[in-house]
C-alpha positions as CSV (number, residue, x, y, z in Angstrom):
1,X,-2.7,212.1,238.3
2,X,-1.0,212.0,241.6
3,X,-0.2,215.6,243.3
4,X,3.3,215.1,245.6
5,X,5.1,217.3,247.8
6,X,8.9,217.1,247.6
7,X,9.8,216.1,251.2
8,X,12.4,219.2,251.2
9,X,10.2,222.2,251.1
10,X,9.3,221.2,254.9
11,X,12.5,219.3,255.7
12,X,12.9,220.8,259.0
13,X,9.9,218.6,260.2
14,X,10.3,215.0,261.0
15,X,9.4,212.7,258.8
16,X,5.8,211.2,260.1
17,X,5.2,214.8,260.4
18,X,6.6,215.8,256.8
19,X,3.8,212.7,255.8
20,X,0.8,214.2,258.2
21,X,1.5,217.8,257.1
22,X,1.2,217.0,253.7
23,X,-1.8,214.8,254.1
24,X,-3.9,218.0,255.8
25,X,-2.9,219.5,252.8
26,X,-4.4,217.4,250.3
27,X,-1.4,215.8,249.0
28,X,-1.5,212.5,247.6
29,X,1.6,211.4,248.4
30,X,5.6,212.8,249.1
31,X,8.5,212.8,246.6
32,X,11.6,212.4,249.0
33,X,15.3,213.5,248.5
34,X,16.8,210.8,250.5
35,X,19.4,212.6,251.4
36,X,16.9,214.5,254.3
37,X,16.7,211.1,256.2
38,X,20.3,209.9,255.8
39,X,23.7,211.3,255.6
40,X,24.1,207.9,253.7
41,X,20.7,207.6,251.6
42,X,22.1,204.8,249.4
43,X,22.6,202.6,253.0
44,X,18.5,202.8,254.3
45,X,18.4,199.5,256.6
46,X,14.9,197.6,256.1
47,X,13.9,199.3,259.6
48,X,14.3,202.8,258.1
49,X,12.6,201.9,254.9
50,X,9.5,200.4,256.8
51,X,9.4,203.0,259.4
52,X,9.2,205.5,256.4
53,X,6.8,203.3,254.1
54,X,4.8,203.0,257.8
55,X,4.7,206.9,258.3
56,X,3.4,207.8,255.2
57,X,0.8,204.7,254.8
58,X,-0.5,206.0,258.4
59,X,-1.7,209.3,257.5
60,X,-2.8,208.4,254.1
61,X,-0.2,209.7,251.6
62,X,2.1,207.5,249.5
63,X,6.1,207.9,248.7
64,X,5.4,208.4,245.3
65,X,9.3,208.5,243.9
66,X,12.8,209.6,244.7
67,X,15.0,213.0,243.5
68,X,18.1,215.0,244.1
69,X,19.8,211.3,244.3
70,X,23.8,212.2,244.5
71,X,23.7,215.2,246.6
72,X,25.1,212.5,249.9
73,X,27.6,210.8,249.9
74,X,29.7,213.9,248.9
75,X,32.2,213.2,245.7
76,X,29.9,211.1,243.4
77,X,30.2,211.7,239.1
78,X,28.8,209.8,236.4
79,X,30.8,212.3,233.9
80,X,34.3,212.7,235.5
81,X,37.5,210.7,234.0
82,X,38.3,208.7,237.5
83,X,36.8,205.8,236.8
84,X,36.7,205.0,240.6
85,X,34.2,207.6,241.6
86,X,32.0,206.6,238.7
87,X,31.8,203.2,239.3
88,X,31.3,204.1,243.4
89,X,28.1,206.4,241.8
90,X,26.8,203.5,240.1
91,X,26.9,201.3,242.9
92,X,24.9,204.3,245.2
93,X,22.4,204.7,242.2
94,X,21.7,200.9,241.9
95,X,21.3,200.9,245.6
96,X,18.4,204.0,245.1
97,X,16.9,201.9,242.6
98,X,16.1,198.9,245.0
99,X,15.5,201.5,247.5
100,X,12.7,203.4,245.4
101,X,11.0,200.3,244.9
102,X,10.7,199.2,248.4
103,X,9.6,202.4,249.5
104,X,6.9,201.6,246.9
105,X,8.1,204.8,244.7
106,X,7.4,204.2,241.0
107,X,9.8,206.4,239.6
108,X,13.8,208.7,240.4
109,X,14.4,211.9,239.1
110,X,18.2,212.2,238.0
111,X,18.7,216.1,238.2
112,X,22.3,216.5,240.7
113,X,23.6,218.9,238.2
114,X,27.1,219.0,240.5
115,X,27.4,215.3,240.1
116,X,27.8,215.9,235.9
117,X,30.0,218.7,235.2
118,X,32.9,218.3,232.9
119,X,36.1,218.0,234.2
120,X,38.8,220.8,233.2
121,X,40.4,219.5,230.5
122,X,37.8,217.1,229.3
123,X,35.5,217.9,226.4
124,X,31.6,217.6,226.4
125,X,31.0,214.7,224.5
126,X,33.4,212.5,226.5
127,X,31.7,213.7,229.5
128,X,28.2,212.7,227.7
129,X,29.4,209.5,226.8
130,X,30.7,208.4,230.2
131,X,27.1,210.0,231.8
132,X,25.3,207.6,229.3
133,X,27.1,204.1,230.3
134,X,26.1,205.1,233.7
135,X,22.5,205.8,233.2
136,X,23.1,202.9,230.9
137,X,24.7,200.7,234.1
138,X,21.1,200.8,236.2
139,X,18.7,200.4,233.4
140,X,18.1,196.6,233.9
141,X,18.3,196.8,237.8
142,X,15.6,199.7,237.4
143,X,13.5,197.2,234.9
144,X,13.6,194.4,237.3
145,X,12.5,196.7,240.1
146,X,9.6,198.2,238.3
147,X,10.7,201.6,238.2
148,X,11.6,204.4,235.9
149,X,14.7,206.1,235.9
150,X,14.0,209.9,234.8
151,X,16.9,211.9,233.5
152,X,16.2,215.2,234.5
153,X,16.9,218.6,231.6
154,X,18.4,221.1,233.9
155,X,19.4,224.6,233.5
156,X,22.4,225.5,232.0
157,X,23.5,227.9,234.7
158,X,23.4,224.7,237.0
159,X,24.8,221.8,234.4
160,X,26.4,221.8,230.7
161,X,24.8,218.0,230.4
162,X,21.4,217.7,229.1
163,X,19.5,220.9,229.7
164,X,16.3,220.4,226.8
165,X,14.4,217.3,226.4
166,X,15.4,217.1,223.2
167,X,19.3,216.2,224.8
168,X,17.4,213.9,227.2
169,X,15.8,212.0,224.8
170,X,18.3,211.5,222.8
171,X,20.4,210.0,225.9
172,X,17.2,208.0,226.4
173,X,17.3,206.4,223.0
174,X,21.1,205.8,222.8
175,X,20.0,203.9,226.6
176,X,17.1,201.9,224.8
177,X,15.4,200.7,228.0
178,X,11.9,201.4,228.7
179,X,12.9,202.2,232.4
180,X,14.8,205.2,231.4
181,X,13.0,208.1,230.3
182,X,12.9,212.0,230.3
183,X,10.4,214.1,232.8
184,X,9.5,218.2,232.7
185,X,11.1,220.0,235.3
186,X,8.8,223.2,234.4
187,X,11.4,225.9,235.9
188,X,14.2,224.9,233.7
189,X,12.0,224.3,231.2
190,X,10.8,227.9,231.0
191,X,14.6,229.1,231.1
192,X,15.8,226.5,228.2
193,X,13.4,225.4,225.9
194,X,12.0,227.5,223.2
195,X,8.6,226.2,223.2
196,X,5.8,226.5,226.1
197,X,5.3,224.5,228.5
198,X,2.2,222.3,226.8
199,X,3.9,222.4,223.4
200,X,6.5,220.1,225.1
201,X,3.8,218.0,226.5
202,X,1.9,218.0,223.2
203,X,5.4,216.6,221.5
204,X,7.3,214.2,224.1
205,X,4.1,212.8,225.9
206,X,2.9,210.7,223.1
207,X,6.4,209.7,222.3
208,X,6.7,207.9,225.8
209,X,9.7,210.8,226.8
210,X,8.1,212.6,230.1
211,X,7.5,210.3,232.9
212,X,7.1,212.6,235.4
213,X,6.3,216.3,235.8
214,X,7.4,218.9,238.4
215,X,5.5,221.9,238.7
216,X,7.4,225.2,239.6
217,X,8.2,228.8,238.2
218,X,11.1,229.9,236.3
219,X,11.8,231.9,239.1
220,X,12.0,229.1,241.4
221,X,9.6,229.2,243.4
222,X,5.9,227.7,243.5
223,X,3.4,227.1,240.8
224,X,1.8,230.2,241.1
225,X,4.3,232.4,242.2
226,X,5.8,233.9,238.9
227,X,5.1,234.4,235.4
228,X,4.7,230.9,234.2
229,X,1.1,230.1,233.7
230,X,0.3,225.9,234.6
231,X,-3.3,226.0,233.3
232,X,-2.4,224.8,229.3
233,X,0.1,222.5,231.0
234,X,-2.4,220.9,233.4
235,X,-5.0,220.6,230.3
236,X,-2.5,219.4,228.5
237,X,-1.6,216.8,230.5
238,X,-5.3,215.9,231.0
239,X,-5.8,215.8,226.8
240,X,-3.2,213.0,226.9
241,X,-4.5,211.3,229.4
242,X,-1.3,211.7,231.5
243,X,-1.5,209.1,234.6
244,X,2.0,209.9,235.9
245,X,2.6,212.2,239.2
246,X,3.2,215.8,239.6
247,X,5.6,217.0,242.0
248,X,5.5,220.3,243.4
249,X,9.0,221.4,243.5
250,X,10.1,225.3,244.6
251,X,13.4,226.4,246.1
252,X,12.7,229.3,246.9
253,X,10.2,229.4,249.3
254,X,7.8,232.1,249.8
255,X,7.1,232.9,252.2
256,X,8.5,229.7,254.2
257,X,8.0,226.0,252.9
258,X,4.8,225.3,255.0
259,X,3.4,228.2,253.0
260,X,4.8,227.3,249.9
261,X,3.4,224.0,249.7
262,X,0.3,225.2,251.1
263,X,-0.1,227.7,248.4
264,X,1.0,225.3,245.8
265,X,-1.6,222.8,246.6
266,X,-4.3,224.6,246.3
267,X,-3.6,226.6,242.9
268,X,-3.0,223.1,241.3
269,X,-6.0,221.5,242.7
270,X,-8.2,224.5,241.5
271,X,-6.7,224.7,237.9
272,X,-7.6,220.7,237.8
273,X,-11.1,220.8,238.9
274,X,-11.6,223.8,236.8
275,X,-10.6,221.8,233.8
276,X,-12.7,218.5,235.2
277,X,-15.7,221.1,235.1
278,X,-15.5,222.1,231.1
C-alpha cells in the first residue's frame, strides 16, 4: 500500500514544494485536485504535465491519482437535463482521464457532489440515469489508458446521488467496465453507511468494488483527529491483501494543513507497522 497526500491540504505551496514537503514527510506519493495548478485542469499542456511528473520524480514521491475533478471549469453536470453541459463535462472528464495517465496516476476519484444534484423539477432516477451514461461515456477511454475511474459515495448533506457503496456499486455494474469502480471515502462513510468501516472492506474488497481508500474522520478532519478508529480498517485492508493507495484526505485542518498532514502521516504509518509486527 501506497500512503498519498492530497495536494490540497498544503495548496498554498508551490507545487515542487507541495512534492518536497510531502516527501520529508514520508509520503509516497501526492493525490492532486487539478484544479490547484489550473484554472483549466482539463487543458494541462505536455510542458505542465512534465514539469509536474518532473517535480514529484525529483524528490522521490509519485502522482499517485487524480480527485475533486469538476470543481474548474465552473458549470459542469453529468445529472442536469441540458444536454450541452453534459456532454461539455464528458469532454473535460475524458480529457482527465488521458491526463491521469500521463501524470502516471493509476486511478480518479469522482466525488464533485455540486456537479450531480438534481435539477428542480427533475426526479432522482432521471438524474441517476443521465449520471450513469456519463460515467458510462469515459469507461473505454479510462480502459485504454490504464486507469480506474472511482465513483466516489458521498454524504447526503453534500449530494442526493450515490452516498453508500451499495448505490455505487450498483452504478458500477449497470457500467460493466473493469475501469469503473467504487472507493471508501471513510468520513462519509462513517456518516452514511450502517456498517464499520472494515465491515465494508470485509464485503466490497473481495468483490473488486473499492479501488481506492481515503482515510479521514467523520468530522472531517485527519485520521486521528475524531472518533473514527482506522486500526480494523488498516488490518483489514492488510487481511485482503489490499495493494491499492490510501489517500489522506481532511478538510478541516487542524491545526493548519502542514500539521494536518504531518499528523496524519505518522498515526497511519504507526497503526501499519504495528500490524506488520503481530
Amino acid at each position: 500500500m501506497r500512503i498519498a497526500l492530497c495536494n490540497e491540504v498544503i495548496a498554498p505551496m508551490p507545487f515542487p514544494k507541495q512534492c518536497e514537503y510531502a516527501a520529508k514527510l514520508g509520503y509516497d506519493g501526492l493525490e492532486i485536485a487539478l484544479h490547484t495548478l489550473s484554472e483549466e485542469p482539463h487543458r494541462l499542456g505536455n510542458a505542465q504535465i512534465a514539469a509536474a511528473r518532473a517535480a514529484a520524480q525529483d524528490v522521490g514521491v509519485t502522482i499517485t491519482g487524480l480527485h475533486w475533478l469538476l470543481l474548474k471549469p465552473v458549470g459542469l453536470s453529468i445529472s442536469t437535463r441540458d444536454d450541452a453541459v453534459r456532454k461539455r463535462t464528458v469532454e473535460v472528464m475524458l480529457a482527465l482521464v488521458d491526463q491521469c495517465a500521463e501524470l502516471g496516476g493509476r486511478y480518479l476519484v469522482h466525488g464533485s457532489p455540486q456537479q450531480r444534484r438534481i435539477d428542480a423539477g427533475d426526479t432522482r432516477a432521471a438524474a441517476l440515469a443521465r449520471a450513469r451514461e456519463c460515467f458510462g461515456a469515459i469507461a473505454e477511454r479510462a480502459e485504454k489508458a490504464g486507469v480506474i475511474y472511482c465513483i466516489e459515495p458521498l454524504a447526503a448533506d453534500q449530494t442526493p446521488l450515490i452516498n453508500t457503496l451499495e448505490e455505487a456499486a450498483s452504478m458500477v455494474e449497470a457500467i460493466g467496465s473493469r475501469a469503473v469502480r467504487s472507493m471508501l471515502d471513510c468520513s462519509a462513510a462513517g456518516r452514511m453507511e450502517t456498517a464499520p468501516l472494515a465491515a465494508l472492506v470485509d464485503r466490497w474488497l473481495p468483490a473488486g468494488m473499492i479501488a481506492h481508500v481515503q482515510v479521514n474522520d467523520r468530522n472531517r478532519r485527519g485520521p486521528g483527529q475524531g472518533e473514527q478508529r482506522f486500526a480494523p480498517l488498516l488490518a483489514a485492508l492488510v487481511r485482503h491483501g489490499y495493494a491499492g493507495d490510501i489517500a489522506v484526505e481532511p478538510f478541516d485542518y487542524v491545526p493548519d494543513g502542514p500539521g494536518a498532514a504531518a499528523r496524519a502521516i505518522g498515526y497511519v504509518r504507526g497503526i501499519l507497522e504495528a500490524l506488520q509486527e503481530r
